[in-house]
C-alpha positions in Angstrom: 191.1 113.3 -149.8 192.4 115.6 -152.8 190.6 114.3 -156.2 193.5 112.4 -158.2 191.7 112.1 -161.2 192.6 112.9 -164.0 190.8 115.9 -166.1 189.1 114.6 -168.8 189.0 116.3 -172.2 186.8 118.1 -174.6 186.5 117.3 -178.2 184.6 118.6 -180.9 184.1 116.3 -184.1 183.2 116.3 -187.5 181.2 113.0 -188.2 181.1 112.8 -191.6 177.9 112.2 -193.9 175.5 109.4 -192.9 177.2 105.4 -192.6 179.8 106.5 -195.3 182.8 106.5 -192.7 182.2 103.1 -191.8 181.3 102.2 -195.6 184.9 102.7 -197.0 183.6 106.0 -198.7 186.9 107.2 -200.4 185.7 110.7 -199.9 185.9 110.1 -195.9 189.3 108.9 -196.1 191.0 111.7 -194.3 187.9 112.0 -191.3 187.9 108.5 -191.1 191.7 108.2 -190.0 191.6 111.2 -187.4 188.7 109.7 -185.9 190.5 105.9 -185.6 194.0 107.8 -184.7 193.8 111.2 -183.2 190.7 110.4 -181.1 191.8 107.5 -179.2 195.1 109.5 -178.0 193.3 112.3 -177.1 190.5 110.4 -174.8 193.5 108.2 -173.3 191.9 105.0 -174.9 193.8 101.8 -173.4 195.2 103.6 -170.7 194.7 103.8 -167.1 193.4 107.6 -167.7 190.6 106.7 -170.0 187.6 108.7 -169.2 184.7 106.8 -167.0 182.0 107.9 -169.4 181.7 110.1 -172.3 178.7 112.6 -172.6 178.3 113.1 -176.2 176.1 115.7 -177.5 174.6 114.9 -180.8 173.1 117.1 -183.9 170.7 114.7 -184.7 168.9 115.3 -181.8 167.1 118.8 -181.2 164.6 119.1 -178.3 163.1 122.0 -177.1 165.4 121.3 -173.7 168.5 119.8 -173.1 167.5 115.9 -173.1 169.2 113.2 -172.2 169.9 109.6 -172.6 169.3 107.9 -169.1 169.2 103.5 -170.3 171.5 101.4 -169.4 170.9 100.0 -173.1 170.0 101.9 -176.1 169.5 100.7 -179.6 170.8 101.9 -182.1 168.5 104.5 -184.3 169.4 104.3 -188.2 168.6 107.7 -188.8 169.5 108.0 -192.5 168.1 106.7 -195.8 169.1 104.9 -198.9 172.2 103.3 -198.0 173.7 99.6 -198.5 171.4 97.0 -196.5 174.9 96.4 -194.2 174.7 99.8 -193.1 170.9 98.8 -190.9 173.1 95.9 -189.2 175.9 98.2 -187.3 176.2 97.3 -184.1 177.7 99.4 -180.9 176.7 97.7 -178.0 178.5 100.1 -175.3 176.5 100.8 -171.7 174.2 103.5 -171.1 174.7 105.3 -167.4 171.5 106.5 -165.3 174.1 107.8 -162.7 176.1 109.8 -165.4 172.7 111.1 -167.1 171.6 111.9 -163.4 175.0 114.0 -163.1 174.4 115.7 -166.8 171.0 117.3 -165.7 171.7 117.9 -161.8 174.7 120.1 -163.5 172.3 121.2 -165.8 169.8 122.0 -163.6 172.2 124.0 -161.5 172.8 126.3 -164.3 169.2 127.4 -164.9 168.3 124.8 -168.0 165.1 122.3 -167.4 166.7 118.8 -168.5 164.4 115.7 -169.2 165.5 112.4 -169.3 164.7 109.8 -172.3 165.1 105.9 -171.7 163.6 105.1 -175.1 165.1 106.5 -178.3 168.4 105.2 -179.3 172.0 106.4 -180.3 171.8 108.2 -183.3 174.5 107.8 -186.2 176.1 111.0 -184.9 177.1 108.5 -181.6 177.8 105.4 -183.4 179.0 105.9 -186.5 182.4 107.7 -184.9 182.6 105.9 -181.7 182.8 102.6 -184.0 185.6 104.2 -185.2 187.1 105.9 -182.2 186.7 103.2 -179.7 185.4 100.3 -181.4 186.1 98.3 -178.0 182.9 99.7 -177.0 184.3 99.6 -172.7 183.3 103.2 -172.0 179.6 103.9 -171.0 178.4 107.0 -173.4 175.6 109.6 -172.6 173.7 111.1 -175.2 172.2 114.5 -175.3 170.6 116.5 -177.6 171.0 120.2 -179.0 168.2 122.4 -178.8 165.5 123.2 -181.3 165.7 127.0 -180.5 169.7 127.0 -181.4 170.1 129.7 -178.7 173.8 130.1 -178.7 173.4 131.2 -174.7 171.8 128.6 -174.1 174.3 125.7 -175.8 176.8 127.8 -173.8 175.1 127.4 -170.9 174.8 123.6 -171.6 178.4 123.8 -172.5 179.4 125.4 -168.8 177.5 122.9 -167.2 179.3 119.9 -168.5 182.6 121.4 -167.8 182.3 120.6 -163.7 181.9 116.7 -165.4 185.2 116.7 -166.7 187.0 117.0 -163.0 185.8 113.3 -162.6 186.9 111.7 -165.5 184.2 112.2 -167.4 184.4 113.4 -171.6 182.8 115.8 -173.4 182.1 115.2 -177.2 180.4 117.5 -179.5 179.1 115.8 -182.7 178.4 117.9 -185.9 180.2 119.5 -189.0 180.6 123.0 -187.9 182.8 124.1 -190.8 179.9 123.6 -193.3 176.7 121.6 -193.2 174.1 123.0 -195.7 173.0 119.6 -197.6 171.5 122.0 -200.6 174.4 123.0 -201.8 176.9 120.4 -200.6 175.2 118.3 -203.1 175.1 121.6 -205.8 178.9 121.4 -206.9 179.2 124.6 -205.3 182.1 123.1 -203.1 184.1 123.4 -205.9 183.5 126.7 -206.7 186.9 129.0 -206.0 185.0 132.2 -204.7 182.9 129.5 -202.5 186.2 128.2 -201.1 187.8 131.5 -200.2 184.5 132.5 -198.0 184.3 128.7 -196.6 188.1 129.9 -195.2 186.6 133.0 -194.2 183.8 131.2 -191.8 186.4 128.6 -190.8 188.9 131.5 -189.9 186.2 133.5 -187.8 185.2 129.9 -186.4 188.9 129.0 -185.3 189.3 132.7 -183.5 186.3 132.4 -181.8 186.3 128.7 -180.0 190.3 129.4 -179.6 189.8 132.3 -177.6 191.9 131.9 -174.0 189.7 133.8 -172.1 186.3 132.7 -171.4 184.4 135.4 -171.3 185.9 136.7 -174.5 184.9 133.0 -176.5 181.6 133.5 -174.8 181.1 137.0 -176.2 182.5 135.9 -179.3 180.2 133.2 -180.3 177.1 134.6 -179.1 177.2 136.5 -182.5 178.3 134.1 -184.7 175.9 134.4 -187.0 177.3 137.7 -187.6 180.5 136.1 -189.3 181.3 135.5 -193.1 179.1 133.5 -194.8 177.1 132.1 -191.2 174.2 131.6 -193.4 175.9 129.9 -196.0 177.9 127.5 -194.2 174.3 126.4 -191.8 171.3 128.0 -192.9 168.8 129.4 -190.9 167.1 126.5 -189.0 169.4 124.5 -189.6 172.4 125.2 -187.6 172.2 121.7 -185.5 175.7 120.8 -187.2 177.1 123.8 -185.3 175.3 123.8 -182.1 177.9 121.1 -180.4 180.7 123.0 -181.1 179.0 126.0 -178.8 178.6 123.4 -176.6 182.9 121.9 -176.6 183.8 125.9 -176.3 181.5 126.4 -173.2 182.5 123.2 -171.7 186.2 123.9 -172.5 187.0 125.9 -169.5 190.0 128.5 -169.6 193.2 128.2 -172.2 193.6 127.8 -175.2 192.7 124.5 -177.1 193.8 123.0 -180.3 192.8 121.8 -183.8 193.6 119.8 -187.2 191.8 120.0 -190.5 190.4 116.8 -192.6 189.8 117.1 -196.4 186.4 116.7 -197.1 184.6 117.5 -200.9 187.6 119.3 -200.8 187.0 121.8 -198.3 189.0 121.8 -194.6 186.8 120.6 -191.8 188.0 121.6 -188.8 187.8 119.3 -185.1 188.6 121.2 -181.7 189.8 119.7 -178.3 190.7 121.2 -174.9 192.9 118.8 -172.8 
C-alpha cells in the first residue's frame, strides 16, 4: 500500500533571547507573533495533516555526537539566569517518543553518525519557550536533539540528511537558534545600532539566504560547508560559539530538493531571518 501521508515540513527558527518571548518583552514583539501565527500554519496545527512528532534540534545542547531525547517525559531545564521568578514555573507538558528517538538515531546511524540516547536531561528553553508559543496545546510528542560540540558543518549536514527520510512519515523537522546573529558580547555592546554594523549584518544574512535557498542540493551542501568564509561569519557567531547557527545546517540538509522560503522579524533592530521547506 502506497504511503498517503502527508510530507511533513522543515523549519528553521529564531527563538529569541532567554523567557523574554513568553515575558511580554516588547522587543520580541515581531518573533513572538511569527512564532504564534506563521508556525502553526506551516506545521498544519489543528488539522488532520499535523505532523505525528516533531524532532527539534536545539542550540542549547552541544554533545560531542548527535544525542537524543529518548523519555516519554522530560522536565523542563531552565537554562537561563536572572529572570522574573514566573519565568522557573513554565510548564510544557507535551510527550516524549522512544519510538521516534529510536527512528532519529537508526537514520542517523545509517548515515555514518554514532547517536546516543539521553532519558534524563530535560527540554531546554530553545524547545519550550517557542513551542509554548507555536503549539501551546502541547498534543504533538517532540524529540530533542542536540548540535555538536565540534560544529562540523559536514557533519550537521549529515545530521540534516538523515532526518530528511523522517519527514515522509509525518514527522517535523525544527531547527532552534538565531542564525542571523548570536554573538551575546556585542549584542549587549550597542553595536546593533551601529550603521556600518547593520550594512555587514545584511551582508551575512544575504550570503546566509543564498546559501540555505539554493535548489539544488548539492550546490546548498557545497555552499554551506564554507560558510565561515562569508561576510562578517565571525562577527555574527564567533568562533566556538556558532551553536545558534548549527540548526540551520541542520533544516538545509534535512530540506531535501527545491527551493524553500522565508520572512524576517525585527529584532534590536536588525532582520532575523526563519527558513522552511514544505
Amino acid at each position: 500500500m502506497a504511503n498517503t501521508m502527508p510530507r511533513a515540513p522543515v523549519v528553521s527558527i529564531s527563538h529569541g533571547g532567554g523567557p523574554l518571548p513568553i515575558l511580554g518583552d516588547k522587543g520580541h514583539e515581531q518573533i513572538v507573533k511569527s512564532l504564534r501565527t506563521r508556525f502553526p500554519e506551516l506545521l498544519k496545527l489543528g488539522t488532520p495533516e499535523a505532523p505525528r512528532a516533531i524532532v527539534l534540534v536545539t542550540a542549547h545542547w552541544s554533545e560531542r555526537n548527535p544525542t537524543i531525547s529518548n523519555a516519554k517525559k522530560h522536565r523542563l531545564l531552565y537554562d537561563y539566569y536572572g529572570f522574573p521568578p514566573e519565568s522557573y514555573e513554565l510548564k510544557y507538558d507535551a510527550d516524549g517518543s522512544p519510538d521516534i528517538a529510536k527512528e532519529v538515531a537508526e537514520a542517523m546511524k545509517g548515515i555514518g553518525l554514532k547517536p546516543v540516547m539521553d532519558t534524563e536531561r530535560g527540554w531546554d528553553h530553545g524547545v519550550f519557550v517557542p513551542m509554548l508559543l507555536i503549539n501551546p496545546a502541547a498534543n504533538v510528542p517532540i524529540v530533542q536533539v542536540s548540535v555538536l560540540a565540534s560544529e562540523s558543518p559536514a557533519d550537521h549536514w549529515k545530521m540534516g540528511r538523515a532526518l530528511s527520510a523522517l519527514r515522509d512519515s509525518n514527522i517535523a523537522i525544527i531547527g532552534s537558534g538565531f542564525a542571523s546573529f548570536h554573538n551575546l558580547r556585542l549584542m549587549f555592546s550597542g553595536i546593533t545600532a551601529d550603521p556600518e554594523f547593520r550594512e555587514r549584518n545584511e551582508a551575512w544574512s544575504k550570503a546566509v539566504t543564498d546559501a540555505v535557498l539554493e535548489e539544488h542540493v548539492e550546490e546548498r551542501e557545497k555552499k554551506i560547508k564554507s560558510w565561515r568564509d562569508w561576510p562578517a561569519a565571525y562577527e555574527m557567531h564567533p568562533r566556538g560559539g556558532a551553536e545558534h547557527f548549527l540548526p540551520l545546517i541542520v533544516c538545509a540538509g534535512a530540506a531535501g530538493e527545491g527551493s524553500g522560503l522565508s520572512y524576517t522579524d525585527k529584532y534590536m533592530g536588525l532582520d532575523m531571518h526563519s527558513y522552511y521547506w514544505a
